[in-house]
N, C-alpha and C positions, 0 to 999 in steps of 0.2 A: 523396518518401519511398518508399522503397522495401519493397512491399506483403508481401515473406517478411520484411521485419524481424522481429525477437522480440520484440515490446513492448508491453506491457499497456496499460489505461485505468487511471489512478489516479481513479477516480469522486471528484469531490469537493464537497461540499455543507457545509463546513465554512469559516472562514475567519478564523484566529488569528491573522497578522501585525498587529501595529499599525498600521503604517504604508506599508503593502503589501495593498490589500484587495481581495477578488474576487466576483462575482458569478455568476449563473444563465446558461447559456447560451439555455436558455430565457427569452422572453418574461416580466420582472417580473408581469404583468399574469396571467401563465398559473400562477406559483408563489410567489403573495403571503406562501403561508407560512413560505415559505424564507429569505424577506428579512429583517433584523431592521431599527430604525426609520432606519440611514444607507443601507438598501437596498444594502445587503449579506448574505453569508452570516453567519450568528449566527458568532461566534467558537468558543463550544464546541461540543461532541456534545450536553451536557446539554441547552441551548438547543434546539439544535437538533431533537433528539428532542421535547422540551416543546413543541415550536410546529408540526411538521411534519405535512403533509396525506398520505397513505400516496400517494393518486391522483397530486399534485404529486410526492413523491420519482420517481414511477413516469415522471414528464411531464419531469423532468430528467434523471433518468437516461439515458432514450431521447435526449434530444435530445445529451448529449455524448458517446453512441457513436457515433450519426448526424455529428455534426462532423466525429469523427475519421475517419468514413469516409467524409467528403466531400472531406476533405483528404488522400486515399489510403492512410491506415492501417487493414489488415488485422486487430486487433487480435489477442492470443495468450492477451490471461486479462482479468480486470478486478479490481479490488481498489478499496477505501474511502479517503480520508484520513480520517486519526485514526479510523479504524476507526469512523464515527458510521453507514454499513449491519449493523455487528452491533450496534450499539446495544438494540435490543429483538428479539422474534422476529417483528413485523410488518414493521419496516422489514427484517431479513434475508429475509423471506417475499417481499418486493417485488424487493429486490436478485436473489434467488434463479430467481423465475421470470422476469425479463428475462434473466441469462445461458443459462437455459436456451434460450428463444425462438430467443436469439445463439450456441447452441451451442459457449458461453466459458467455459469451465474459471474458476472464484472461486478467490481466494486463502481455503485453509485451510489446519489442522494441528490433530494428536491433541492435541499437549502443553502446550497455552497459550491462557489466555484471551487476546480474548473470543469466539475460536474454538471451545475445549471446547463452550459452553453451547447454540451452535448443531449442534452436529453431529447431534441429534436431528430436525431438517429436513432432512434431505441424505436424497438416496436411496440405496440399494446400489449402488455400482457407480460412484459420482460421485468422477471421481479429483481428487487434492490429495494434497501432501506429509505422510510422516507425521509431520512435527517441524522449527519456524519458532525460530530463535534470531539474536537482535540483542542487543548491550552494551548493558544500564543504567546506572543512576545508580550500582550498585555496584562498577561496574569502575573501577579507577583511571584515570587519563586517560595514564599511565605504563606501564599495562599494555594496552592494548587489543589491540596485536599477539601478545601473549602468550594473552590471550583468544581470539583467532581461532586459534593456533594449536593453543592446547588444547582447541580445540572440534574442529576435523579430525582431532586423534588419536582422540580419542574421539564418533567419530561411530556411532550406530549401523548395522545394515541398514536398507534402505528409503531412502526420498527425502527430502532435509532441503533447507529452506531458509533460508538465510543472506541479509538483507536490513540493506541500509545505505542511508544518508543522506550522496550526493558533494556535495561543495561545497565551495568554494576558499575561506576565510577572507580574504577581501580587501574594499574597500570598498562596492559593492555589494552579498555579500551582509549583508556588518554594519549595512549602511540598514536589509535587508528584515526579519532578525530579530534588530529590539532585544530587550533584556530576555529573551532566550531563552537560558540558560545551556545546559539538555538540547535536543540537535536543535537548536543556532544555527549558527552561524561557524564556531566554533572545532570546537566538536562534527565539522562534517562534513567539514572539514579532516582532524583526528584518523582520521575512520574513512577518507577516503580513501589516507590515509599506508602503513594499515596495512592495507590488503587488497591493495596496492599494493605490497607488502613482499615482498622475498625469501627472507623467511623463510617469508611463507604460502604463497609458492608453493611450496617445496621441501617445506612440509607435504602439498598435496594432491598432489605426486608420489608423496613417503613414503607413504601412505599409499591410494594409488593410488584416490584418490577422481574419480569419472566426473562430469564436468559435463555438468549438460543443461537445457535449457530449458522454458519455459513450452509451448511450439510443441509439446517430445515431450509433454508433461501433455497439451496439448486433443488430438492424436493418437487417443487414449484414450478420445474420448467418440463 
């Protein structure tokens, strides 16, 4: 792995797949709370939150930055699955001062929970996008490229981030996520089609939008 890659930790302490389930990189024994009774990750946030030891979050977290940078990844930012570190302000309080420690730029933004409600822990000067947009359940599944394009005309100033979910709609990952209509198969399919479009690219020509990475963000700190 090559150590200037651009590529964050997706911290993850959360584990929704039915059928597909994952565990602690830490020691079972070190983060009893994290496990739910098939010793696994709880499937929700809610779970998760409800049962979680601030010290254990703290004793996991460290251990899958450490992995990654035992297997030569430099890391450029770090971020949650299913967002369960902004879950309360204790668990962000934890997540918080490990990046600092790691001198790792968090995923944040002004315009959207459940980022707004933390920004009151941040300090002056702690850089992050001012404004994070992905399709919902509101977008048609007809219009997505149409979405992404009308998001880059209308972008504002400042730094925005656009985040998708790639994946091939083929039999693997249809195994991994049954019963997931939002964020399945199909879903990542869809979003890879269309940021993958001609259209989006001709948008951020039009409209002479500056791509930059996570790397320029922790630059910053």
């Amino acid at each position: 792995m090559h150590p200037d890659a651009d590529l964050g930790l997706h911290l993850t302490l959360t584990a929704e797949w039915q059928t597909y389930r994952w565990g602690p990189i830490a020691s079972r024994a070190l983060v009893p709370s994290l496990v739910g009774p098939d010793g696994y990750f709880y499937a929700s946030t809610d779970e998760f939150a409800k049962h979680a030891q601030l010290n254990e979050v703290e004793t996991e977290i460290r251990a899958q930055i450490e992995r990654a940078k035992s297997m030569g990844l430099e890391p450029s930012h770090l971020d949650s699955h299913m967002h369960a570190l902004y879950r309360t302000p204790e668990l962000f309080g934890v997540f918080l001062r490990v990046a600092r420690e790691y001198k790792l730029p968090i995923r944040m933004a002004r315009n959207d929970q459940p980022f707004q409600s933390m920004l009151p822990l941040m300090a002056p000067g702690d850089p992050f996008p001012d404004a994070i947009f992905s399709p919902g359940e509101d977008v048609s599944p007809v219009g997505w490229t149409e979405y992404y394009v009308n998001l880059i005309k209308n972008l504002q100033p400042g730094v925005t981030e656009i985040f998708v979910h790639l994946a091939h709609d083929d039999v693997e990952s249809q195994a991994v996520m049954v019963d997931h209509p939002n964020w399945g198969a199909v879903w990542r399919e869809r979003e890879f089609e269309a940021v993958s479009s001609p259209e989006l690219r001709k948008a951020l020509e039009d409209n002479h939008v500056i791509l930059i990475g996570w790397r320029d963000i922790k630059k910053l700190l």
